[in-house]
N, C-alpha and C positions, 0 to 999 in steps of 0.2 A: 274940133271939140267945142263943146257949147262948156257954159261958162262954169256948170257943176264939175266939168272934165268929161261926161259921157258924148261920143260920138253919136249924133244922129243914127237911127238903125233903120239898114236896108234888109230888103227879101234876098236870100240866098239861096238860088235856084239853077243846078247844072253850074256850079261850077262858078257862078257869076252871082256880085252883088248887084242890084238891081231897085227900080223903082217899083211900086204899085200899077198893075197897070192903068186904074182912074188917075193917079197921079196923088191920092188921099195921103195922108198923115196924120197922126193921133198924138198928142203930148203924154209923158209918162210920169205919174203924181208921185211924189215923194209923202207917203202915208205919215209922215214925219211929220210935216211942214205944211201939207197940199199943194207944195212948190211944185212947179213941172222940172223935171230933170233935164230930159228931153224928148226928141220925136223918132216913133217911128213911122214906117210905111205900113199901111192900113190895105191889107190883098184881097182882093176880090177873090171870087169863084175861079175865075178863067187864071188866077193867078196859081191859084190850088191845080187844075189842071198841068200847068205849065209843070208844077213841081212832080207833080204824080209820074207823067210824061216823060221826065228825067230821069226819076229813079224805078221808072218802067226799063228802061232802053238802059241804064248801067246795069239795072239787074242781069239783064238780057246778053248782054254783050261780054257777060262776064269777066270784069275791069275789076268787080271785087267776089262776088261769088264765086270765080273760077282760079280764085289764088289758094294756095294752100293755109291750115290754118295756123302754121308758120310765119306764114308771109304776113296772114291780119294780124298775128299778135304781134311781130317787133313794131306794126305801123303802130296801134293801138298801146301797146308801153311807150311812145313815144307821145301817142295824147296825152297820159298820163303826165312823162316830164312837162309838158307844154300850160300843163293848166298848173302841175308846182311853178311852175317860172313866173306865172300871169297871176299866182296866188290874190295878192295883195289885193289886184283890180277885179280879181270877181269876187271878191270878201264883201270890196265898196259897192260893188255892183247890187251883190243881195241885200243889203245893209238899206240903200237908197231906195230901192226897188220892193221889198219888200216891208220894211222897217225893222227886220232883223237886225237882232244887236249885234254890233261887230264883232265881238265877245267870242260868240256862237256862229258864224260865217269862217271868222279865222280856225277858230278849234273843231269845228264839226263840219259846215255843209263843205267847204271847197277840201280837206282830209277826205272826206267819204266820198265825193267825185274821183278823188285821184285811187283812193281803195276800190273803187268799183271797177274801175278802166284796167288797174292794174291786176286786178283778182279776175275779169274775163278774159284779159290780153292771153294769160297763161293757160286758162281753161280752152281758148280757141284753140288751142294744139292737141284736146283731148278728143275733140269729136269725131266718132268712128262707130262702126256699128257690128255686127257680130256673126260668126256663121250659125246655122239652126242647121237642127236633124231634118233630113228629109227624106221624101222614100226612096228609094231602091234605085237608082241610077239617076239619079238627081244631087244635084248640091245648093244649097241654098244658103241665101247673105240675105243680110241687113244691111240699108244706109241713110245715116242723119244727113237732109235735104234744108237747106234754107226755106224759108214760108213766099218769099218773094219780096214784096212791096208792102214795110209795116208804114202805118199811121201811128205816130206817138204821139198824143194830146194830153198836154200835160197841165195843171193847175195853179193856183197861185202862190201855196203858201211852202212849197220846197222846188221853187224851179229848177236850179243844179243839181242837188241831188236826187229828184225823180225823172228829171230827162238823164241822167247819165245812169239809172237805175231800169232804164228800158234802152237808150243807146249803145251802150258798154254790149250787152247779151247780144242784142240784135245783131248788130255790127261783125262780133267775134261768128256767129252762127253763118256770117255771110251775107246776111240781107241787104236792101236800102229803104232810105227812110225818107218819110216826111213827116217835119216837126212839126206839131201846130203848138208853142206855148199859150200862156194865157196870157189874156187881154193885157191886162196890169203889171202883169209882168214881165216883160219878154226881154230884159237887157244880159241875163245872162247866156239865153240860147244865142243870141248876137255873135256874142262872145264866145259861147263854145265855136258854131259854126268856123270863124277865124282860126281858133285852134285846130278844132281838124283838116281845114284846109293845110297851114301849115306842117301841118304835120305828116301827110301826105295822104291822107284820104282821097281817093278819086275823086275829080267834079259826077256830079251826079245824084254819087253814093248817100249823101246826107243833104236833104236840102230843108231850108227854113224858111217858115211864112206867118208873120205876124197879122192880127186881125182880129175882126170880129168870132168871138168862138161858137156859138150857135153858129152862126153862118157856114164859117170856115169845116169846122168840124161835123157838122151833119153831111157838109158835101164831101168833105172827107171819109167817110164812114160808109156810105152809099158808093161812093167812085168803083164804077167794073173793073178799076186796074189796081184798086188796092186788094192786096191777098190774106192782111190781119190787122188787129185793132189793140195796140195795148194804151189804157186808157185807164184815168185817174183823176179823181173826182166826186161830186155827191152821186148817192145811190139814184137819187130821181133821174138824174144824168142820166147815170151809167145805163140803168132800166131802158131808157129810150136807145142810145148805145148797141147795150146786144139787141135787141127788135132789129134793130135795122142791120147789125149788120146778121141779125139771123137770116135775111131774105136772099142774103146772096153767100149764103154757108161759111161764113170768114170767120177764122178764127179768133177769138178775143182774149185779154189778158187783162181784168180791171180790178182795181183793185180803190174801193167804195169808200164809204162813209162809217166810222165807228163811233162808239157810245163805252169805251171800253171801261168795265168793273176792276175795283182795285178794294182787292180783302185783305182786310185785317182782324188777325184772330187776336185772340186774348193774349196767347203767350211771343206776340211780336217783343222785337225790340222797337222800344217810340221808336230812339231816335232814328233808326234806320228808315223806319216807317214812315215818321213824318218826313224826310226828306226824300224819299219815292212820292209818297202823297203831292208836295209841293211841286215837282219835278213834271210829275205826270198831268199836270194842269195848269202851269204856266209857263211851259217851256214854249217858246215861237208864239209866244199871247193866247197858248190856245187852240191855236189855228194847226190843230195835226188830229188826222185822223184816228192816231192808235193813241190821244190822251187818254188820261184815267178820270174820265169826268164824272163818274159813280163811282163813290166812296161807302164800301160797304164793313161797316165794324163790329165786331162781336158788342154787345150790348154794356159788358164790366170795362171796357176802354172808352164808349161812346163820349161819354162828355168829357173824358182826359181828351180823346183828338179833338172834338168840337174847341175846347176850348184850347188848345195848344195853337191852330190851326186859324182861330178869332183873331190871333195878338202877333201869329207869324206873319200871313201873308202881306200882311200892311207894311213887311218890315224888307221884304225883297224888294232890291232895287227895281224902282220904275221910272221909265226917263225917256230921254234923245237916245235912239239906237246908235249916233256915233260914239256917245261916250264907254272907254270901256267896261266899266264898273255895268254897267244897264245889265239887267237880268232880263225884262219886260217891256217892248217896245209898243208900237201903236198896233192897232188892226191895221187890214190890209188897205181899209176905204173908209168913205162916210156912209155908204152904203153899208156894209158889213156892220158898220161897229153901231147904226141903227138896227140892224137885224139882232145885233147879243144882247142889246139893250129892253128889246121888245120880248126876247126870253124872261131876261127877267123878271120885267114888268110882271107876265103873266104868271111867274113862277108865283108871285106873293098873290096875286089873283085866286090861285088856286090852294095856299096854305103855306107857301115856304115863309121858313122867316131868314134872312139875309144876318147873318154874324158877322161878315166881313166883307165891304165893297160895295159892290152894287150899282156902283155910278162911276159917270166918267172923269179925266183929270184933265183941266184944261191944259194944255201945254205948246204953246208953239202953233196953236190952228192944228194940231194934228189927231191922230182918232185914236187915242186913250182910252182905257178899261182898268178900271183896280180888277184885281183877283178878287175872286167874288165868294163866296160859302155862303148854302143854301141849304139848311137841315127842314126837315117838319113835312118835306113832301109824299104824299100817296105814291106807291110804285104805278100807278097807271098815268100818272103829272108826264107834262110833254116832255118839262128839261130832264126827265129821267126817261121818258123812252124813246126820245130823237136828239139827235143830233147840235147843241149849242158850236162850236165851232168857236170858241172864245174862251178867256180864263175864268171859266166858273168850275166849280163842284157841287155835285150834292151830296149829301150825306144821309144813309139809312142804317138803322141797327137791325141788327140779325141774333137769334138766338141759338144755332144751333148749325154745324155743318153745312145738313143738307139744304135749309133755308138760304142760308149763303149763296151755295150752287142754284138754286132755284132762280134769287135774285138775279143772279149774274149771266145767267140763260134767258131773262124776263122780256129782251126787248131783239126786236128783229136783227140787229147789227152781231158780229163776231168779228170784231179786227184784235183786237190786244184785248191783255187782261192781266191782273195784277195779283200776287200771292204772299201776304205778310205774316209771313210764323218761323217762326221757329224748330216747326219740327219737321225731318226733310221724307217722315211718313206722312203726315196730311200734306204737302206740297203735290207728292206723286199723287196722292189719291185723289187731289181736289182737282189739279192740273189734267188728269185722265179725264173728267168731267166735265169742264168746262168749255162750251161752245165755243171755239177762238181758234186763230190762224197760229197764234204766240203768245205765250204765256211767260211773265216773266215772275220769277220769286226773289223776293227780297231787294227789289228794284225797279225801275220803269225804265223801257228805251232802252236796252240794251241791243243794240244793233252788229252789225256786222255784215259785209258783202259774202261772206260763206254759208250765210244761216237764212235759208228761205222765207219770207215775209210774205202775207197775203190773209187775206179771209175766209168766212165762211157765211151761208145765211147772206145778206143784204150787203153785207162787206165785202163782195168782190170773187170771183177767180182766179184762177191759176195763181203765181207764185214770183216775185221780184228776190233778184238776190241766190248765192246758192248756184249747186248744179240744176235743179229743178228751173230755173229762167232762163237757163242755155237751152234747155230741151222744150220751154215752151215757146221757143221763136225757130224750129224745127219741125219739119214730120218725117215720120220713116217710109220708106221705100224698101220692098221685100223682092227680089232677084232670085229666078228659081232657074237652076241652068241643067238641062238633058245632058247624062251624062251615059249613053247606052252602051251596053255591055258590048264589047268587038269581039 
């Protein structure tokens, strides 16, 4: 153990922990602090190989494809128990690694890991397929087939819960995988790894390769022996993403970049309102793709939220991600948190006027961001039609329903979106409208492993979560049997 407590982290390939094969190592910063936590192994191409290679040949061998979906889910309720036991250590794990507050690690990301494990464990016993009419001396079947060999690339700012949000389905459907985490973050795929070992996952079945992600992941994505891609990340990303893997017909699963609209009508309740409002823009700093970072309010509310909203955000705790009180911890990098910084800059370049935040808070060397509110901008302004990725807001008044709806369709992304009224007729009728993968009323973030999550427009395909992510790490296979008249 190094001296923060985290173990050095090796490649996990076939069964075996392992080195790089250059011999490389990368230190892992504590966004906190810029302290190095610790190191891990830095994998080449030929290392990605090696991985692909293995969960080619467990595929193949049917060590877990050829078990019933029985047999994957007691292993698979068993991950579950394995990561409640290990709770504490992957809370710290995110916490350090991320600068998620511990707060939200303990109550949310490692909960929703073990709800997702657990909620596919049971679904893997449902997969089956069906008989169809056929003609005249024929009988005809359906059968849900595993995809083969997924690539899971997953991002920085929910490593736990978006790798166990494309592992859990994978896994239960029969597949194997190779993990590519991101850069910055990889201590808790480590960790998973370990767990499913122990828990008796085939060597093989699940293997991990920390690294460069360009690198890692384009050659992952291209590999002849990968057969799907689910994947997670900005849209620029993703774009380059399906290209490549369109060249070699692979199925993809991605799920992109959001910009999500959060409406408030006249007859909202505040206070419900401002704390969805709050919620949806500083929960993880920021750093989540379904925030609510367009604030859009009936015009008789406008400056009661502006200014409710001036004098709150100042007042949620912001801090050390260990301490438990912290609501708001640092960005993921100094990289990053010059990038939200350079938002706003431009935001007041282009008209915004800043009411609250705007800059950073020195603390510890680490990369702090107040909560930021940003009224006065033109709907064609960037921090309104792209992506900031940090705790800001901006704020636009609307006069009339369908203007609302307008707004809230204005810019290329559909991941989340947000409904504050009161009356549970314009909910349905605004909700029918709205461009979006998920709509939530009178809330923000309301999740769950049964409710399928995903985009539409620049925000991604297919569908995490839900029967719908069992069925997209699946294809059917149609069986026609002669059955002639004697």
């Amino acid at each position: 153990m190094g001296a923060t407590g985290f173990a050095p982290g090796r490649l996990y390939i076939d069964g075996a922990w392992t080195e790089s094969s250059s011999g490389e190592r990368r230190g892992v910063v504590n966004p906190a602090d810029a302290s190095t936590i610790t190191d891990v192994s830095w994998a080449t191409t030929a290392d990605v190989d090696r991985a692909v290679a293995a969960a080619k040949a467990a595929f193949e061998d049917g060590r877990w494809s050829g078990l019933s979906g029985r047999e994957r889910s007691r292993i698979l309720f068993r991950v579950a128990e394995r990561i409640r036991d290990r709770a504490e250590e992957l809370a710290q794990a995110e916490t350090a690694d991320v600068g998620k507050p511990i707060l939200f690690t303990r109550m949310i990301d490692v909960p929703t890991a073990i709800e997702q494990f657990e909620y596919f464990a049971a679904l893997a016993q449902t997969i089956e397929g069906a008989a169809r009419l056929a003609p005249a001396n024929a009988f005809s079947y359906t059968r849900r087939e595993p995809l083969g060999v997924v690539a899971a690339i997953t991002p920085f700012n929910f490593p736990l819960i978006l790798s166990s949000s494309k592992l859990a389905p994978a896994l239960a459907a029969g597949n194997t995988i190779v993990h590519k985490p991101a850069e910055d973050t990889p201590l808790s795929a480590v960790i998973m790894a370990q767990i499913l070992e122990e828990a008796g996952v085939p060597a093989g079945v699940v293997n991990v390769v920390t690294g460069a992600g360009a690198e890692l992941g384009n050659h992952l994505v291209a590999h002849p022996d990968v057969n799907a891609i689910a994947f997670t990340g900005s849209t620029t990303v993703g774009q380059k993403v399906a290209m490549k893997a369109a060249e070699g017909f692979k199925p993809i699963m991605t799920e992109l970049g959001g910009n999500g609209p959060n409406i408030v009508f006249a007859d909202a309740d505040i206070d419900v309102a401002v704390g969805a409002i709050i919620n949806s823009f500083v929960y993880n700093t920021g750093q989540f793709c379904m925030a609510g970072a367009r604030l859009l309010v009936e015009r008789p509310l406008h400056d009661t939220i502006v200014g409710i909203l001036s004098g709150a955000v100042g007042n949620v705790p912001l801090g050390r991600p260990t301490d438990p009180g912290t609501v708001i911890g640092p960005l993921v990098s100094e990289r990053h948190l010059e990038r939200v910084e350079a938002f706003v800059e431009r935001a007041k370049a282009q008209g915004g006027q800043v009411v609250a935040g705007g800059e950073r808070l020195e603390l510890d060397g680490g990369y702090y961001f107040k909560p930021t509110v940003i009224t006065g901008l033109p709907n064609d302004a960037e921090a309104i039609q792209e992506e900031v990725f940090g705790p800001v807001v901006t704020v636009q008044a609307f006069d009339s329903e369908e203007e609302a709806i307008a707004l809230a369709n204005s810019t290329r992304y559909g991941l989340a979106s947000g409904i504050q009224t009161q009356s549970i007729a314009r909910a349905h009728r605004v909700a029918a409208k709205l461009e979006a993968g998920i709509v939530w009323v009178n809330g923000w973030a309301m999740l769950d492993p049964s409710v399928p999550f995903g985009g539409v427009k620049h925000s991604g395909m297919g569908r995490e979560s839900g029967p719908d992510a069992l069925l997209n790490y699946t294809r059917t296979k149609s069986v026609t049997i002669s059955t002639p008249a004697s």
